[in-house]
CHARMM-style PDB file with segment names, atoms N, HN, CA, C and O in Angstrom:
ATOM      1  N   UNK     1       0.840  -1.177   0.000  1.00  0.00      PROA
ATOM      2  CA  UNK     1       0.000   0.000   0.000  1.00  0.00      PROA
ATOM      3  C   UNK     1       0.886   1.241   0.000  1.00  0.00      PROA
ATOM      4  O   UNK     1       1.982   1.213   0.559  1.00  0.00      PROA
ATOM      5  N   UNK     2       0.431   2.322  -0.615  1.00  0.00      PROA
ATOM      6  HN  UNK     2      -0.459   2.344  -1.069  1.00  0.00      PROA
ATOM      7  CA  UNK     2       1.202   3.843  -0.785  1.00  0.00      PROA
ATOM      8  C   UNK     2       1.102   3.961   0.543  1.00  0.00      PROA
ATOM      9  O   UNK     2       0.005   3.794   1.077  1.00  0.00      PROA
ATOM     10  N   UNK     3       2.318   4.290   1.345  1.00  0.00      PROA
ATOM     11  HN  UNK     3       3.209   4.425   0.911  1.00  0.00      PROA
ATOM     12  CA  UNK     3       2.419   5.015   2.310  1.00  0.00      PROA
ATOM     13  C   UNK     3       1.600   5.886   2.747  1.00  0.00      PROA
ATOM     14  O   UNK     3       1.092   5.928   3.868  1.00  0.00      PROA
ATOM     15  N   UNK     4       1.432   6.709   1.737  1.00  0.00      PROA
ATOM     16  HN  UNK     4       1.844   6.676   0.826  1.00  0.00      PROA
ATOM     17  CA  UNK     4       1.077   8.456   2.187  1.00  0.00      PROA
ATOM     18  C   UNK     4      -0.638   7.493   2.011  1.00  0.00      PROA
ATOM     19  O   UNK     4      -1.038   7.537   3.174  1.00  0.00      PROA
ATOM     20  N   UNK     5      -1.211   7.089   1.582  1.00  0.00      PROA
ATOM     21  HN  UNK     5      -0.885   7.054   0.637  1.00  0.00      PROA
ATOM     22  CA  UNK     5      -2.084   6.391   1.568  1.00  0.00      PROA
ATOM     23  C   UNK     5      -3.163   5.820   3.091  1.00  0.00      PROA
ATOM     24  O   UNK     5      -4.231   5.975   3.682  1.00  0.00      PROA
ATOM     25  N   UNK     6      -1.906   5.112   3.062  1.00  0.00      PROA
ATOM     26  HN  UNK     6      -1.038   4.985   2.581  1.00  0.00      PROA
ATOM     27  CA  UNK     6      -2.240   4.565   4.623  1.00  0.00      PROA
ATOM     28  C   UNK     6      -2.131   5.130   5.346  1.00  0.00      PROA
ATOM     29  O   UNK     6      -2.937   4.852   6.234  1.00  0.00      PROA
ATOM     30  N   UNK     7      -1.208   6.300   5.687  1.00  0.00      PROA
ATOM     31  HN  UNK     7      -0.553   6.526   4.966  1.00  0.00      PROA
ATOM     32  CA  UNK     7      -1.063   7.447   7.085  1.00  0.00      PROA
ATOM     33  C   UNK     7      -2.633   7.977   6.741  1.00  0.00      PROA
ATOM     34  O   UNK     7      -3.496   7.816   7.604  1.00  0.00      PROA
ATOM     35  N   UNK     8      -2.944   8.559   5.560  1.00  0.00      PROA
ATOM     36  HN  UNK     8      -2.243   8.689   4.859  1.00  0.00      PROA
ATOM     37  CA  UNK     8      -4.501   9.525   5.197  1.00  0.00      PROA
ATOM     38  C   UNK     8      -5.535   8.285   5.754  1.00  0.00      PROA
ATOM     39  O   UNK     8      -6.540   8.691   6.337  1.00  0.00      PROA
ATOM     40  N   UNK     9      -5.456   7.554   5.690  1.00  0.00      PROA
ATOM     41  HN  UNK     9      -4.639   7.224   5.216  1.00  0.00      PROA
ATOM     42  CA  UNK     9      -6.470   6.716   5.956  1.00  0.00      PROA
ATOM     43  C   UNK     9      -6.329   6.471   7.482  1.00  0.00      PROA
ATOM     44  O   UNK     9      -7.379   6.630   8.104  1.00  0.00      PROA
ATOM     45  N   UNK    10      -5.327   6.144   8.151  1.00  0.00      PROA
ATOM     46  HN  UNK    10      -4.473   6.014   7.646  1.00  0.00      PROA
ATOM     47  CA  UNK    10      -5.441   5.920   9.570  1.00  0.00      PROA
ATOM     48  C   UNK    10      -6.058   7.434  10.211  1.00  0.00      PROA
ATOM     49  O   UNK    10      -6.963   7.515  11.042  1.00  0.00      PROA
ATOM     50  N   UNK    11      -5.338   8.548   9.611  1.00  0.00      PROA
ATOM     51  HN  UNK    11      -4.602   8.482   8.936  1.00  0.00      PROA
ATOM     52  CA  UNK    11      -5.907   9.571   9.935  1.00  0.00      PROA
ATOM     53  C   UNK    11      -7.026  10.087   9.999  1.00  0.00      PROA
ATOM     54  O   UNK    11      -7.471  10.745  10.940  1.00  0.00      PROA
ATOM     55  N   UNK    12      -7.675   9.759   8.768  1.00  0.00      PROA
ATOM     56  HN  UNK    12      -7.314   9.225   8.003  1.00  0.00      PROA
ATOM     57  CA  UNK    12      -9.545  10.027   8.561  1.00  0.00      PROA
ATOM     58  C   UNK    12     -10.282   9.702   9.264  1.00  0.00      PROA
ATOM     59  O   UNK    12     -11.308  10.216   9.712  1.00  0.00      PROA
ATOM     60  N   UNK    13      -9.442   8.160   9.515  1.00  0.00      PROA
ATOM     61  HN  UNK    13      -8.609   7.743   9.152  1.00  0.00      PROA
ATOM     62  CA  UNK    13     -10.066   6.897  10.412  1.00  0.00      PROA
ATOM     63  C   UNK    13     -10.369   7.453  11.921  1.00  0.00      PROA
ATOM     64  O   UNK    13     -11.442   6.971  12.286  1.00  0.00      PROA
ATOM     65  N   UNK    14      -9.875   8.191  12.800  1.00  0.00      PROA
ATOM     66  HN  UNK    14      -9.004   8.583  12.504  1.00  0.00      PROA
ATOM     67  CA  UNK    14      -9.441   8.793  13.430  1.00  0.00      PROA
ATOM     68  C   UNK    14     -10.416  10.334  13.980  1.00  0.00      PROA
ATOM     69  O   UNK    14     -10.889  10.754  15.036  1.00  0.00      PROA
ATOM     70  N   UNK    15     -10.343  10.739  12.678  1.00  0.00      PROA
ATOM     71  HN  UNK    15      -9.959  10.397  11.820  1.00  0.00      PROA
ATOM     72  CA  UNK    15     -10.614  11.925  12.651  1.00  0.00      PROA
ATOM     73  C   UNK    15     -12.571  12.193  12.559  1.00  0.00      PROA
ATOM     74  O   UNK    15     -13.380  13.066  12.872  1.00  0.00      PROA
ATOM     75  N   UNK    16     -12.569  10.704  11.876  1.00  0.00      PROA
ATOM     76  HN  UNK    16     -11.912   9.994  11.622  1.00  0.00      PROA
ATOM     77  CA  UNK    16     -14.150  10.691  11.285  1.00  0.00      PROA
ATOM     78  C   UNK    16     -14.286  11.857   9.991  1.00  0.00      PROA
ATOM     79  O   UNK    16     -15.418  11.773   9.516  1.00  0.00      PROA
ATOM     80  N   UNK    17     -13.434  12.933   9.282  1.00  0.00      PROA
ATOM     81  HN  UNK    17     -12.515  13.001   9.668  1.00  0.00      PROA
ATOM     82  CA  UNK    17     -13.875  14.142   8.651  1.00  0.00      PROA
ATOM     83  C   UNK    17     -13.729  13.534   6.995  1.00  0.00      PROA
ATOM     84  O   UNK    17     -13.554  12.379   6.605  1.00  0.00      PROA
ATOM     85  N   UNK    18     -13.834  14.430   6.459  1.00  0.00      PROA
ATOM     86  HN  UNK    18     -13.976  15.368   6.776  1.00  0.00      PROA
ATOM     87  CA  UNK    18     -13.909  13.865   5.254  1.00  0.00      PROA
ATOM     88  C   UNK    18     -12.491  14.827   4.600  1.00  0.00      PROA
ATOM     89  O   UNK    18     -12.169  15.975   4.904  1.00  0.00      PROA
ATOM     90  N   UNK    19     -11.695  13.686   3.417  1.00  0.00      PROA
ATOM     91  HN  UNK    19     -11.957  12.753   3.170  1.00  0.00      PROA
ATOM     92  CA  UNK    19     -10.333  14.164   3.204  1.00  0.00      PROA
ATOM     93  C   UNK    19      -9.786  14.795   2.453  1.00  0.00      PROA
ATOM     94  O   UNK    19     -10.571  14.753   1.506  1.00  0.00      PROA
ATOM     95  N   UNK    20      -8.802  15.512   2.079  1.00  0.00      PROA
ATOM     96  HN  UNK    20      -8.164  15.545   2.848  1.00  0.00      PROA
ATOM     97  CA  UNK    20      -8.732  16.257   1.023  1.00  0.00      PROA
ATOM     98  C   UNK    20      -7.109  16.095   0.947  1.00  0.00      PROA
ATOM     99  O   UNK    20      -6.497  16.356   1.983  1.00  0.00      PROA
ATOM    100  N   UNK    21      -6.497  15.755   0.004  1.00  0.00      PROA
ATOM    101  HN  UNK    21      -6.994  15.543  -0.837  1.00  0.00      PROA
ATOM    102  CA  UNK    21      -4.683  15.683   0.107  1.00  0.00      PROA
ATOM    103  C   UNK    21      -4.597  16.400  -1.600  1.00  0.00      PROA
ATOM    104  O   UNK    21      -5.355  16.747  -2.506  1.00  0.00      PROA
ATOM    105  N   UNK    22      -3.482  16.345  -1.356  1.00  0.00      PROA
ATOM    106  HN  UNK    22      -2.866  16.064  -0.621  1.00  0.00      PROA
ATOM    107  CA  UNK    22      -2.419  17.308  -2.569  1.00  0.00      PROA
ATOM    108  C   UNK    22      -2.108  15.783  -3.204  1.00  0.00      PROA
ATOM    109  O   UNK    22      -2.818  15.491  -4.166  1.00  0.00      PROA
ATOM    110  N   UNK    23      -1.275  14.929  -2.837  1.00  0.00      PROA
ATOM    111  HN  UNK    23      -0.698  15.167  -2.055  1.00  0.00      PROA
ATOM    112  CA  UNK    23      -0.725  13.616  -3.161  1.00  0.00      PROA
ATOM    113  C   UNK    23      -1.232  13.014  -4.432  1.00  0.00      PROA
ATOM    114  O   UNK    23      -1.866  11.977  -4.236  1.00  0.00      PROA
ATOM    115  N   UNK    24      -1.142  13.322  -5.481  1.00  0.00      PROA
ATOM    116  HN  UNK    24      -0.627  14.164  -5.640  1.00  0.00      PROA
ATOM    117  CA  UNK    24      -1.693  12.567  -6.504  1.00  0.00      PROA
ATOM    118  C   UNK    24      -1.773  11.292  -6.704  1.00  0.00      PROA
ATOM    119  O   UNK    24      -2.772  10.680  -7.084  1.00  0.00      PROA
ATOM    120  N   UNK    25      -0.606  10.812  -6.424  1.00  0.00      PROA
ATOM    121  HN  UNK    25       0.205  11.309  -6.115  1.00  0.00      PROA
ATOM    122  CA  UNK    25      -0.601   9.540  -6.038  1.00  0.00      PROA
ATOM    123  C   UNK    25      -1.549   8.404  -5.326  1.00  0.00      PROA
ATOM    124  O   UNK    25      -2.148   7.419  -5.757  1.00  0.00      PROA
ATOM    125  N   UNK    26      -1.384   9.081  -3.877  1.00  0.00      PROA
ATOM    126  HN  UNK    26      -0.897   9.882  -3.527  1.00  0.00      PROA
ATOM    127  CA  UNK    26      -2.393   8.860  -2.856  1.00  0.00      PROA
ATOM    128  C   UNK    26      -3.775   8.844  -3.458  1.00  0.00      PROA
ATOM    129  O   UNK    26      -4.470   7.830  -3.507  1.00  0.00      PROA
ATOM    130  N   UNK    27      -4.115   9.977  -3.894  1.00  0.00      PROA
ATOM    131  HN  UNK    27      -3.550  10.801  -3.855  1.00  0.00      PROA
ATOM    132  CA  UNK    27      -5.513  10.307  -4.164  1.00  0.00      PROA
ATOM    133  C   UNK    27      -5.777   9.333  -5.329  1.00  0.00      PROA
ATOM    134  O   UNK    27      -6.927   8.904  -5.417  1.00  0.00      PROA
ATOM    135  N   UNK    28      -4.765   8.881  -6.334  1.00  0.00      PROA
ATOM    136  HN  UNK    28      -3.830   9.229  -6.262  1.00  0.00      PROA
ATOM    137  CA  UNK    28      -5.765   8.015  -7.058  1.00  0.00      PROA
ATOM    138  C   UNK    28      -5.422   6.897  -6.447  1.00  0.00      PROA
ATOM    139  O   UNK    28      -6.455   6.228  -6.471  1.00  0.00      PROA
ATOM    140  N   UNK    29      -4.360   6.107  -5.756  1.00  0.00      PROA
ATOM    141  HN  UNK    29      -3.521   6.651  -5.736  1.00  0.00      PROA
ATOM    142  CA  UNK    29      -4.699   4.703  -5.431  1.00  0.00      PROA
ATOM    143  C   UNK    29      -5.721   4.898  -3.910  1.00  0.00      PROA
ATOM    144  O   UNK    29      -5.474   3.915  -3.212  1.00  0.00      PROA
ATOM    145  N   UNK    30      -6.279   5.396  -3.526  1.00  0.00      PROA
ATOM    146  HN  UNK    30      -6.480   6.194  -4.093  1.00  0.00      PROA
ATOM    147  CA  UNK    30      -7.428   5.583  -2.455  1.00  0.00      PROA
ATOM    148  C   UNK    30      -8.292   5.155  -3.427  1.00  0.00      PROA
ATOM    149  O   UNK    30      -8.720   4.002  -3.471  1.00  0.00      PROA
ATOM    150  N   UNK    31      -8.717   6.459  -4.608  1.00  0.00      PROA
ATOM    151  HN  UNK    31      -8.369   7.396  -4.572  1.00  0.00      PROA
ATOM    152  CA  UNK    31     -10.051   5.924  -5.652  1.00  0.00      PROA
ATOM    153  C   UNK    31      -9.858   4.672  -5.499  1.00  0.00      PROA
ATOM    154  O   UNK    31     -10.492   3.955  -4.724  1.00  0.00      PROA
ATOM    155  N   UNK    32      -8.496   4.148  -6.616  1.00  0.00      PROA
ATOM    156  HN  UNK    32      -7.981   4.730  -7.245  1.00  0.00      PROA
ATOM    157  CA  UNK    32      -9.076   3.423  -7.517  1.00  0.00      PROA
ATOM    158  C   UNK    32      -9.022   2.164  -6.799  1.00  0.00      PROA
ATOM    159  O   UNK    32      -9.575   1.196  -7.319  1.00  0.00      PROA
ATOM    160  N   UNK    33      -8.358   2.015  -5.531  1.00  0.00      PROA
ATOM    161  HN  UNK    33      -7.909   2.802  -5.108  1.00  0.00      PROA
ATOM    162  CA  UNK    33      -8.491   0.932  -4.947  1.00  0.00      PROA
ATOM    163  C   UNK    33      -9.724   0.512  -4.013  1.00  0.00      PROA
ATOM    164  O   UNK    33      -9.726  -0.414  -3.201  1.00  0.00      PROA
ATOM    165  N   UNK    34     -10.893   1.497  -4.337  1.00  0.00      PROA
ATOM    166  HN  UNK    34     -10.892   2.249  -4.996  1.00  0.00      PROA
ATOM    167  CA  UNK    34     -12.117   1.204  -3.229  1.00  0.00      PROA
ATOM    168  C   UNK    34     -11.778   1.758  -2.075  1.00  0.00      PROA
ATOM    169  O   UNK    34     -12.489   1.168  -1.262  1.00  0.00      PROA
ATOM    170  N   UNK    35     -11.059   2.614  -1.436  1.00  0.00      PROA
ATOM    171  HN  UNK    35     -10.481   3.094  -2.096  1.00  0.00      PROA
ATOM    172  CA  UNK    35     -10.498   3.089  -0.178  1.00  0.00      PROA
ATOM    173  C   UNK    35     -11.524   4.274   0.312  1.00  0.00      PROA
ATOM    174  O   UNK    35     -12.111   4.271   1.394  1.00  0.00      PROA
ATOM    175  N   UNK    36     -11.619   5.252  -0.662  1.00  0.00      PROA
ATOM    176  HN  UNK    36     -11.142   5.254  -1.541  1.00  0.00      PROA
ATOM    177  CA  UNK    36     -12.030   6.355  -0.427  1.00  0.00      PROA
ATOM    178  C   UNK    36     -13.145   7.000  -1.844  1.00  0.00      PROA
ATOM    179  O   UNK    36     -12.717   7.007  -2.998  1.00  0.00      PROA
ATOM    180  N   UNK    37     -14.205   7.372  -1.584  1.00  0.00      PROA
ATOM    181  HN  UNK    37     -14.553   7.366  -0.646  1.00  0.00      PROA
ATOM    182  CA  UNK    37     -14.829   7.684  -2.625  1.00  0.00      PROA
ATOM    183  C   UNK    37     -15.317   9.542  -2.394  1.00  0.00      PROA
ATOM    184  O   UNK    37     -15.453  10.024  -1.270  1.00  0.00      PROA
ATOM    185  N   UNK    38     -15.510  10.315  -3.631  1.00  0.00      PROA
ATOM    186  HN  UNK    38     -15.399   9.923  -4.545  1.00  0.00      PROA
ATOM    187  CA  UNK    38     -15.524  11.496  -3.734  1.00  0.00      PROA
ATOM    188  C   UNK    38     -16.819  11.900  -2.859  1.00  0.00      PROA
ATOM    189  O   UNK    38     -17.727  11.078  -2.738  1.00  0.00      PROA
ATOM    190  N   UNK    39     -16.880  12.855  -2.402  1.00  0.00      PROA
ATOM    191  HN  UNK    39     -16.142  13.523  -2.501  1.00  0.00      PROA
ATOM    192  CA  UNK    39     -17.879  13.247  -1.953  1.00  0.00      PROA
ATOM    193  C   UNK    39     -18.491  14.703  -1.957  1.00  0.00      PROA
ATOM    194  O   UNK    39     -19.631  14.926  -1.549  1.00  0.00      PROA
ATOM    195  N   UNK    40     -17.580  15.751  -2.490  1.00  0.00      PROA
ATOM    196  HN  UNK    40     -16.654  15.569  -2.821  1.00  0.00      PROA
ATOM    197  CA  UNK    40     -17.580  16.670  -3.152  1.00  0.00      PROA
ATOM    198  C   UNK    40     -16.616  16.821  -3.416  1.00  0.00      PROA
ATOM    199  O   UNK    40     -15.812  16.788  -2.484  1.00  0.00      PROA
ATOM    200  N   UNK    41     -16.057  17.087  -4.858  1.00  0.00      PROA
ATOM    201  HN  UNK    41     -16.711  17.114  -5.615  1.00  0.00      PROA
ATOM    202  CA  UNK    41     -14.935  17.140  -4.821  1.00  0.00      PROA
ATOM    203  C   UNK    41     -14.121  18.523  -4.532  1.00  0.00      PROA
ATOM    204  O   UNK    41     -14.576  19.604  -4.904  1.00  0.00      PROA
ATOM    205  N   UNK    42     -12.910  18.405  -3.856  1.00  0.00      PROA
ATOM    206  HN  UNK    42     -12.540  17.526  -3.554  1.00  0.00      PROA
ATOM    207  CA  UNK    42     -12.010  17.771  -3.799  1.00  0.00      PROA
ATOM    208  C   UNK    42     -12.064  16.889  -2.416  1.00  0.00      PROA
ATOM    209  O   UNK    42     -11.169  16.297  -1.813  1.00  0.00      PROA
ATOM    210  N   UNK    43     -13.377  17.025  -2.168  1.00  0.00      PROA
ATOM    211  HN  UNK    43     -14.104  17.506  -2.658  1.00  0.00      PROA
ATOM    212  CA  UNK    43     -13.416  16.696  -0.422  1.00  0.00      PROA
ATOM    213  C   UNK    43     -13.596  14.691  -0.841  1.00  0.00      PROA
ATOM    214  O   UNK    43     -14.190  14.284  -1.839  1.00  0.00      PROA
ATOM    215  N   UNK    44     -13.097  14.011  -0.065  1.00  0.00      PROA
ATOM    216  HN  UNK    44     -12.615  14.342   0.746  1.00  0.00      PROA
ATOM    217  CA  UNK    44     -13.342  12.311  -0.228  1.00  0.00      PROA
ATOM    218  C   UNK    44     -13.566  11.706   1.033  1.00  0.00      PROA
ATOM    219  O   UNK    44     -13.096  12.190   2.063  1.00  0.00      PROA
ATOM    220  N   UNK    45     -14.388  10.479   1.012  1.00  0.00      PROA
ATOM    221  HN  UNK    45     -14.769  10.086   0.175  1.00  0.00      PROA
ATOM    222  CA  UNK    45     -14.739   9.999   2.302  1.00  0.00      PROA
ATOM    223  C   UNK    45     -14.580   8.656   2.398  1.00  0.00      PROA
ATOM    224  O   UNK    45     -14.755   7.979   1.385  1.00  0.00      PROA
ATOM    225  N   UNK    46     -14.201   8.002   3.701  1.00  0.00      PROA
ATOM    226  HN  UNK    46     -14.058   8.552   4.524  1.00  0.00      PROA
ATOM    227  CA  UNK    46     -13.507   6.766   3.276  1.00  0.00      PROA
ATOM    228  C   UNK    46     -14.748   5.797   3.159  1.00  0.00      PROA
ATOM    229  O   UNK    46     -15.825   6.108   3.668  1.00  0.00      PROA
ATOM    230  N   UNK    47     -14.522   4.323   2.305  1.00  0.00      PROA
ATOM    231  HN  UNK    47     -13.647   4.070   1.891  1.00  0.00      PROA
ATOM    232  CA  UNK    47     -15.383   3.751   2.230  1.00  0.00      PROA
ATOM    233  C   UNK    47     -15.446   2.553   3.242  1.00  0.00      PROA
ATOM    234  O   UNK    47     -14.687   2.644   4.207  1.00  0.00      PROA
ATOM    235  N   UNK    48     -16.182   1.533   3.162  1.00  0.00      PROA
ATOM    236  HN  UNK    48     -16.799   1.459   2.378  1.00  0.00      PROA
ATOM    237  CA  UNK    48     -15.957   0.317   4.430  1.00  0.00      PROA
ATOM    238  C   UNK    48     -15.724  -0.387   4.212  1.00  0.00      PROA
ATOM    239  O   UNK    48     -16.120  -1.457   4.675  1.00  0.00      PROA
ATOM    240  N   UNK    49     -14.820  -0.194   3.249  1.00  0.00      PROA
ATOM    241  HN  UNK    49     -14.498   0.675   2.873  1.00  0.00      PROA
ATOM    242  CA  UNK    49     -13.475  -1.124   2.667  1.00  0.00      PROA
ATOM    243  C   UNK    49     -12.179  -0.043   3.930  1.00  0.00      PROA
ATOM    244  O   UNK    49     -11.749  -0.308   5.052  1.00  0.00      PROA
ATOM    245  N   UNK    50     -12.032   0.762   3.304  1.00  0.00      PROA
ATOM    246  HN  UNK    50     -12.382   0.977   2.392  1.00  0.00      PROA
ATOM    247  CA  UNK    50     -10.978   1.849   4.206  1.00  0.00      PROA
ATOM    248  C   UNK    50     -11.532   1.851   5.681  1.00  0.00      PROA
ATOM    249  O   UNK    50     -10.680   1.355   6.418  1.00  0.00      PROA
ATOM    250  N   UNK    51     -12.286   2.108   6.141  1.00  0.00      PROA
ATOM    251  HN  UNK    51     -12.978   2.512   5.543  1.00  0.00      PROA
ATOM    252  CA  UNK    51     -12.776   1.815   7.801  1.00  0.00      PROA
ATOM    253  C   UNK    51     -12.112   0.349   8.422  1.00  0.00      PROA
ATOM    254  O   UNK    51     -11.343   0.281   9.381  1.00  0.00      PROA
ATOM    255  N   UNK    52     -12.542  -0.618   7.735  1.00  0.00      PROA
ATOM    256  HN  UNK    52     -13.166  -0.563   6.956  1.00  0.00      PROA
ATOM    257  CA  UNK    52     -11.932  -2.580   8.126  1.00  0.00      PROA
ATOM    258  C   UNK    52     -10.861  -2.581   8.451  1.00  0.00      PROA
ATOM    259  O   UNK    52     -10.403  -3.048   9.494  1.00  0.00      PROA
ATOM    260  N   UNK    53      -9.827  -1.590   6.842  1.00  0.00      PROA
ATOM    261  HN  UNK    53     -10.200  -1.211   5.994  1.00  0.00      PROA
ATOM    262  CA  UNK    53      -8.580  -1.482   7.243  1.00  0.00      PROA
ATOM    263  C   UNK    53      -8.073  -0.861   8.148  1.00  0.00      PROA
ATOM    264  O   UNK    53      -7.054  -1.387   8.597  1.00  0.00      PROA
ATOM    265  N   UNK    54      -8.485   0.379   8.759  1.00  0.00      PROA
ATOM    266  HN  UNK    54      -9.313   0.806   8.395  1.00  0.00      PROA
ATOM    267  CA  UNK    54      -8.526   0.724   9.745  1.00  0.00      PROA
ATOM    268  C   UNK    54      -8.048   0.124  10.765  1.00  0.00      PROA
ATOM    269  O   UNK    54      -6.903   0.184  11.214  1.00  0.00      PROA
ATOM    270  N   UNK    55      -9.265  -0.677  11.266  1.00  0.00      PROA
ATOM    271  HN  UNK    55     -10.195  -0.726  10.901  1.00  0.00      PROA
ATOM    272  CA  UNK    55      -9.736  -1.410  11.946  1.00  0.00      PROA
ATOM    273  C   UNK    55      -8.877  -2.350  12.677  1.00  0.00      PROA
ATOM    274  O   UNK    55      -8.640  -2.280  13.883  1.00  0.00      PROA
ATOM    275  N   UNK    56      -8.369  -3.348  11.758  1.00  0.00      PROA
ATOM    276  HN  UNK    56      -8.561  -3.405  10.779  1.00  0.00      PROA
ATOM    277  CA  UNK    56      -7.399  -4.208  11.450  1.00  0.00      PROA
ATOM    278  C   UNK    56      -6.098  -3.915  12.188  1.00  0.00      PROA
ATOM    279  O   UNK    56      -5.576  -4.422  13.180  1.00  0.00      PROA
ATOM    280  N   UNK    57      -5.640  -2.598  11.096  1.00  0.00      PROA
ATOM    281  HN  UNK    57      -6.064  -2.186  10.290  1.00  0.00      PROA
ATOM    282  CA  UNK    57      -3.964  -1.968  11.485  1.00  0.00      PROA
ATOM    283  C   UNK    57      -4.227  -1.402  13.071  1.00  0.00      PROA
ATOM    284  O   UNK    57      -3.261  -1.528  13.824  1.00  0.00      PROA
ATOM    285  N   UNK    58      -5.399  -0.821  13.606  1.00  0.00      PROA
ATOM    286  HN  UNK    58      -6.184  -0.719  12.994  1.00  0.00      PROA
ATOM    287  CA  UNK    58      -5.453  -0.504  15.229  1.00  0.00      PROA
ATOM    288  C   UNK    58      -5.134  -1.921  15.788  1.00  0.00      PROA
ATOM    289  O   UNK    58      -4.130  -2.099  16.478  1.00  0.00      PROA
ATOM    290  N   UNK    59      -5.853  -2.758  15.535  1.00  0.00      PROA
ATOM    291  HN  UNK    59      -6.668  -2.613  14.974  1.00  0.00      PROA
ATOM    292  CA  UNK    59      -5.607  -4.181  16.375  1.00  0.00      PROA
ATOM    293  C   UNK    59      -4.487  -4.398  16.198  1.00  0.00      PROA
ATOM    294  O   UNK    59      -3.858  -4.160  17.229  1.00  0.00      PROA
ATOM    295  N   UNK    60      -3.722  -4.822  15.213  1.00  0.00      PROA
ATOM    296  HN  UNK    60      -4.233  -5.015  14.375  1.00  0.00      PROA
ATOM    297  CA  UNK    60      -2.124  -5.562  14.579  1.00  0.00      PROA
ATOM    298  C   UNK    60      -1.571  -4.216  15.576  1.00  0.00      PROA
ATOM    299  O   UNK    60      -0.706  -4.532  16.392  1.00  0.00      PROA
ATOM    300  N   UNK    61      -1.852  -3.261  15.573  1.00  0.00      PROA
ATOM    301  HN  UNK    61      -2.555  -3.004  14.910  1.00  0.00      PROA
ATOM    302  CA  UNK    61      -0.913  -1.872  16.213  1.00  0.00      PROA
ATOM    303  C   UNK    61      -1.137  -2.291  17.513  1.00  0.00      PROA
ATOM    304  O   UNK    61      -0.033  -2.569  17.979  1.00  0.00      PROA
ATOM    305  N   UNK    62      -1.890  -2.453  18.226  1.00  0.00      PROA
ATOM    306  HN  UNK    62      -2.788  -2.227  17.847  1.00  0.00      PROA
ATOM    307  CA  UNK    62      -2.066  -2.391  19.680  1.00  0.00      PROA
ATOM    308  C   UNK    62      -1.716  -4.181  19.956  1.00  0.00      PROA
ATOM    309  O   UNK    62      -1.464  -4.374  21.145  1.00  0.00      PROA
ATOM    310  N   UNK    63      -1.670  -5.203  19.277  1.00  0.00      PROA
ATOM    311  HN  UNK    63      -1.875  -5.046  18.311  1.00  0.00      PROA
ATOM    312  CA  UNK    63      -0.784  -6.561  19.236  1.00  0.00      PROA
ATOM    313  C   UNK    63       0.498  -6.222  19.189  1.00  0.00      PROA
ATOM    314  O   UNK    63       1.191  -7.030  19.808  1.00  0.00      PROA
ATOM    315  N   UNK    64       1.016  -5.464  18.766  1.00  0.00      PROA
ATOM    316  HN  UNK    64       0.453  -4.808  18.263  1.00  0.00      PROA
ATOM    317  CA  UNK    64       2.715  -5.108  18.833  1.00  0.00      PROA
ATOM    318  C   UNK    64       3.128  -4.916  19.621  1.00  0.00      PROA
ATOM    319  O   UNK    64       3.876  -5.626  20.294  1.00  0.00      PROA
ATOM    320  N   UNK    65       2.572  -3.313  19.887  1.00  0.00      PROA
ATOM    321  HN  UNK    65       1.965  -2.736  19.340  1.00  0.00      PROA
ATOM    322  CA  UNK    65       2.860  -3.118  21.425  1.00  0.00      PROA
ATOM    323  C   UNK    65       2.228  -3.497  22.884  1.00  0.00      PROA
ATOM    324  O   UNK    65       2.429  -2.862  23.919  1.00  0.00      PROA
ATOM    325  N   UNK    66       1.456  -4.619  22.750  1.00  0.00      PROA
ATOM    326  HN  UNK    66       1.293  -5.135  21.909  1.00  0.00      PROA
ATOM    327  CA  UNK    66       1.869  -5.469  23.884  1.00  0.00      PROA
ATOM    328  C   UNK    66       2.555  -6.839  23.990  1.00  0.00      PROA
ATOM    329  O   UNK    66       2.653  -7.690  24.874  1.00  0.00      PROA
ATOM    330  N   UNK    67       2.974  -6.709  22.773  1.00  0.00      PROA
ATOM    331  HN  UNK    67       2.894  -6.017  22.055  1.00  0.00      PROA
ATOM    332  CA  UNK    67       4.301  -7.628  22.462  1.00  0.00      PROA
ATOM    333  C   UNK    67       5.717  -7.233  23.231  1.00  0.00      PROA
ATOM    334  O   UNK    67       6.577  -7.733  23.957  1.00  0.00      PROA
ATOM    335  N   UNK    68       5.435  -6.232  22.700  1.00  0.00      PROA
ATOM    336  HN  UNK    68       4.737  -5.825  22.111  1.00  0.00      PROA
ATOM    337  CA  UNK    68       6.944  -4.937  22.712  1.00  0.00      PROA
ATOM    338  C   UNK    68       6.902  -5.163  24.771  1.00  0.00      PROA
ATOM    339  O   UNK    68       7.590  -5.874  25.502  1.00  0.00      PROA
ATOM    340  N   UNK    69       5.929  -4.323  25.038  1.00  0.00      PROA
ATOM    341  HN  UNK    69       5.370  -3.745  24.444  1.00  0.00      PROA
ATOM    342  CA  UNK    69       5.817  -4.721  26.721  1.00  0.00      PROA
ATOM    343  C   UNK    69       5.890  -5.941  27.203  1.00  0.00      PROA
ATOM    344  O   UNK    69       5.799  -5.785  28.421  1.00  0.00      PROA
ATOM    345  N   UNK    70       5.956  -6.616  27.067  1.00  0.00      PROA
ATOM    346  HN  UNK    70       6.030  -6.742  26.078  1.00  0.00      PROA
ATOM    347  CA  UNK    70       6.039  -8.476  27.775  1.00  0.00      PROA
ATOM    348  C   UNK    70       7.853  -8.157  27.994  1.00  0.00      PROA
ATOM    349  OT1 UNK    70       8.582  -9.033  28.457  1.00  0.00      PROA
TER     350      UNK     70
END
């Protein structure tokens, strides 16, 4: 996954707001990968495909670090 991708998405995730980046990059693999869909543009909102992932990387994130602590 694009980096800058996944930080915007943990962030949204987070934030609940709806997103707006410069990143061209970002912004089309969000589209075109089902992540994030337009909602006015330039404004985008994540979809529940992007929320799961979310979801997911909090758990695997908070499994680490109580790995890391043991």
């Amino acid at each position: 996954m694009n980096t800058v991708a996944h930080t915007i998405i943990m962030r949204a995730a987070t934030t609940g707001r709806p997103i707006a980046t410069l990143d061209a990059d970002a912004k089309t693999y969000l589209i075109n990968n089902g992540y994030a869909a337009y909602s006015q543009k330039p404004l985008m909102v994540l979809t529940k495909k992007a929320e799961e992932y979310a979801e997911r990387e909090k758990a695997w994130n908070a499994q680490q670090q109580r790995r890391r602590t043991r």
